[in-house]
N, C-alpha and C positions, 0 to 999 in steps of 0.2 A: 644697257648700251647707251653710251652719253648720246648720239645724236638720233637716239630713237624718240624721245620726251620731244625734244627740239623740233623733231620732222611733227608729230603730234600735232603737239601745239600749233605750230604753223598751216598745216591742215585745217584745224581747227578752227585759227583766226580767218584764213581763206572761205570758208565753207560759212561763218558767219558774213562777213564784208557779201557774200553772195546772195547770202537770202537779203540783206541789206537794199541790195540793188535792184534785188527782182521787187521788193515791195515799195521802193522808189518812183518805179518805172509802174507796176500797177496805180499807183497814186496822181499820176499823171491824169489830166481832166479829157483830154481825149483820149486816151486809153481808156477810161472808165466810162465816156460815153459809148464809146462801141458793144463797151463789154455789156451794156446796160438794154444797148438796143438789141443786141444776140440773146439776151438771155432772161431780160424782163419783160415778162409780158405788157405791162403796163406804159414801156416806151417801145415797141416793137414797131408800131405804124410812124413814130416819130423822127423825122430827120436831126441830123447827128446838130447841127445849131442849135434846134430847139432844146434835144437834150442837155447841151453846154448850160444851158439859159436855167434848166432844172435843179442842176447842182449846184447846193449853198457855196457861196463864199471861196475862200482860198483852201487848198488842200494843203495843211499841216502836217510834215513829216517830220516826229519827233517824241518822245514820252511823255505823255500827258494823262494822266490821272481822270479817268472818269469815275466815281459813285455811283451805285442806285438812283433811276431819276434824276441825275444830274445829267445836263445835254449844255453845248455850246452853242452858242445864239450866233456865235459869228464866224467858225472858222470849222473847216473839215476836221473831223479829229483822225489824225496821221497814227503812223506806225505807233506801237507799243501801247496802245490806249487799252488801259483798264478798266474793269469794273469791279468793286471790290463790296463783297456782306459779308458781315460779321461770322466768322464761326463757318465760313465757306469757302473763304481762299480768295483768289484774284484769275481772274480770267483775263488774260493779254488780248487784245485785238491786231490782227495785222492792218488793219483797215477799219474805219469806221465812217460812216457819212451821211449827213441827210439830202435828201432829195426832194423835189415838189413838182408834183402835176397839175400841171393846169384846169381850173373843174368852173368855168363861170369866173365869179367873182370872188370865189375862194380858191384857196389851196390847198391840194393833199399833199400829207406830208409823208414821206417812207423815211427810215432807217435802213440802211443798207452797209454788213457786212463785209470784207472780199478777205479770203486767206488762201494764202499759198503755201500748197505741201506737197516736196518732193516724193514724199513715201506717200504711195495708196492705201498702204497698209502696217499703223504703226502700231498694233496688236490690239485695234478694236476695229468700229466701225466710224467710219469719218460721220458718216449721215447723220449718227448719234449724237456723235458733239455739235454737229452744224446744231439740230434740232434743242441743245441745250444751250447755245449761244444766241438762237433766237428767242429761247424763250427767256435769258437772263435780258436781254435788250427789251422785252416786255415790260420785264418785272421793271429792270431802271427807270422806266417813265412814272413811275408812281411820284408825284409831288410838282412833276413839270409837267407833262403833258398831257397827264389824269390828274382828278383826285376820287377818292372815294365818295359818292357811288357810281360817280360820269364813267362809269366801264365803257360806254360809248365813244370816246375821248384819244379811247387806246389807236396808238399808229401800227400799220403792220412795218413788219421787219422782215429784209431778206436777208440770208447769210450763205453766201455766194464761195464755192470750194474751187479753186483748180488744184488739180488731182496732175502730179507729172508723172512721168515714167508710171504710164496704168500696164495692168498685164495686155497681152497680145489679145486676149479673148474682148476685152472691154473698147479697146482702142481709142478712139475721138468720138467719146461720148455724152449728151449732156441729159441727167437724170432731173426731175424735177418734186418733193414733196410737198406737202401740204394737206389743208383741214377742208374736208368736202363735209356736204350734207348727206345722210341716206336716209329714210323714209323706210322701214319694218312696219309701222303704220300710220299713214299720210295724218298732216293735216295740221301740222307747224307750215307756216307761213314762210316761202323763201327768200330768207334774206341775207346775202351773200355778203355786205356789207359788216356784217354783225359779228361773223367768224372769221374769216377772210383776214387773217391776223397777220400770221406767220409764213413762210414758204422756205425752202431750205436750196438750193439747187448744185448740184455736184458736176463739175467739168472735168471729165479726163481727156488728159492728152498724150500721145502713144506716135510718134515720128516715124513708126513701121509699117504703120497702117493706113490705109484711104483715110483723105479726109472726106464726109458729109458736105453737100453745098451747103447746108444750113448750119454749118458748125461754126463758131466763132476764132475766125481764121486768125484775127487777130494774135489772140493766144501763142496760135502756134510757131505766128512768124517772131515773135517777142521772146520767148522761148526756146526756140529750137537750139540746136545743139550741133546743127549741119551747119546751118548759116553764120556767116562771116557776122560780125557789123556792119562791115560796109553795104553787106548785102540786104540784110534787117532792115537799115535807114530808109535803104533806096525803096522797097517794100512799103516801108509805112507811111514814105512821101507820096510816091505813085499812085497807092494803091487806097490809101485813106486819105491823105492830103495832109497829112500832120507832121509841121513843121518842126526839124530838128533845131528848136531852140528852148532860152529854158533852161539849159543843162540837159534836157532828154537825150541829145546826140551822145553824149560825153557819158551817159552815165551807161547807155547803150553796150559802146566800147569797153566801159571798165568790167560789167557785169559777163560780157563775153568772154575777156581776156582771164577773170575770176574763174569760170566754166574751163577755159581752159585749163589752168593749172593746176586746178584740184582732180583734173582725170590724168593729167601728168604725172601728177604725185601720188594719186591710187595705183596709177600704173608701177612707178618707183618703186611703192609699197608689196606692191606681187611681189617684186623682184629679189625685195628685201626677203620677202617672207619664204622664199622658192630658196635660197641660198642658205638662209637657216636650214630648214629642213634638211638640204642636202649636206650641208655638216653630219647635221646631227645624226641622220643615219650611215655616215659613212661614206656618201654616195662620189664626196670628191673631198680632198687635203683637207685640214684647217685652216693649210698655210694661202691656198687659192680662195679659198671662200673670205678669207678675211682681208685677203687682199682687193674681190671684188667690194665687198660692206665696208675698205677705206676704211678699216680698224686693227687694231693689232690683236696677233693670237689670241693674245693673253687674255684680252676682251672677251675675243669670240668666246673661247673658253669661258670664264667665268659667268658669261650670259647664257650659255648652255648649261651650264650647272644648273645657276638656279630660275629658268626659263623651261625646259626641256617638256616639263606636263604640259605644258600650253601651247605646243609646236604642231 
């Protein structure tokens, strides 16, 4: 059917232009201090200025090519940022970024993670790849931020999941991994520092369900799928203080209005696919059904021919 490819595609190009937005909009430096103070422990007592003061540089959103060990000295690494080894493939970042705590008169440094994915479950376990995205942001420091044998040198890494649309049982949840010590027989010396490498942390969000006072509301109001824009805005003015400027107001709207049409066009799509079927078993004319799919017979016909095993 000539304008089934066409609807496709345009679905397609919509539902991309959306994850676009959303990873935009996470990119954002007050977005990313909230999300930092909700759910890193390490800036948890820290007010949201201080955190601002943490994060390197300007947040770059755009394809940028990271290496093993290769890090940027001056600029957040944005959307699309890679890490690439030989004979291993390329692992995308939706987000990449360094951060630094305040410790005296040095600094600690993190790497930090954030990916968003609409699917909870896209035929593995999300936890798994956070846990293998922390540990290639490990291995990349070899050359810049270690060298061999300074294993001490090593920075930890968080790799930060929000989880949309989780099942009903999971709701607004936030799960947290990582490498503890345990002791079968004492007497290694404890030093938290030493391993304390990596942490993994998985955020679902579920608009059915209570939210947690301790859940990172942020998220949900960024997110949701009830909320206007107009309403979003007023929310993150209000309620966080973060000024619609920047492009964040704008990109806000576009990303809602995006949400919007791709459940327009799902819906369209039922409709398409409900009127097929009822051709094809009979259930009304060819001559009605083809007139609602805005095609002629002869169409309908020929795409039932050789469509029908797939109906």
């Amino acid at each position: 059917m000539k304008t089934e490819v066409a609807r496709d595609l345009n679905l397609a190009s919509q539902k991309v232009q959306f994850d676009t937005y959303c990873k935009r909009i996470l990119g954002n430096k007050y977005i990313l201090a909230w999300l930092l103070k909700d759910t890193v422990k390490e800036f948890s007592k820290m007010a949201i200025e201080k955190i601002l003061e943490c994060i390197e540089g300007e947040i770059e959103i755009g394809k940028t090519a990271v290496n093993p060990g290769e890090t940027n000295q001056e600029k957040i690494t944005g959307i699309s940022t890679e890490d690439t080894v030989p004979e291993e493939g390329t692992v995308y970042y939706d987000l990449r970024f360094f951060a630094y705590l305040p410790n005296g008169e040095e600094r600690i440094k993190l790497i930090i993670n954030v990916e968003a994915q609409k699917s909870f479950w896209p035929g593995y376990e999300l936890v798994s790849r956070g846990i293998f995205y922390g540990a290639r942001m490990i291995s990349a420091q070899l050359g810049t931020e270690f060298q061999i044998p300074n294993y001490n040198d090593i920075k930890k890494v968080y790799s930060i999941w929000i989880c949309m649309n989780t099942p009903q049982y999971i709701g607004n949840a936030v799960s947290e991994y990582h490498i503890v010590k345990e002791d079968p027989i004492p007497g290694f010396p404890e030093r938290k520092k030493a391993y304390d490498k990596l942490e993994v942390i998985m955020i679902g969000l579920n608009e059915n369900t209570d939210i947690p006072d301790e859940f990172p509301e942020i998220l949900s109001t960024c997110f949701s799928r009830k909320l206007t824009s107009k309403e979003k805005i007023e929310r993150l003015e209000k309620d966080y203080h973060i000024l619609m400027n920047h492009g964040l107001g704008e990109e806000m709207k576009i990303m809602c209005n995006l949400s919007e049409a791709i459940e327009e066009m799902g819906i369209e799509q039922g409709k398409i696919e409900a009127y097929l079927e009822m051709a094809e078993e009979g259930l009304i004319p060819i001559s009605i059904a083809a007139q609602k799919l805005k095609i002629t017979e002869s169409e309908l016909r020929s795409y039932l021919k050789n469509h029908a095993d797939h109906l």
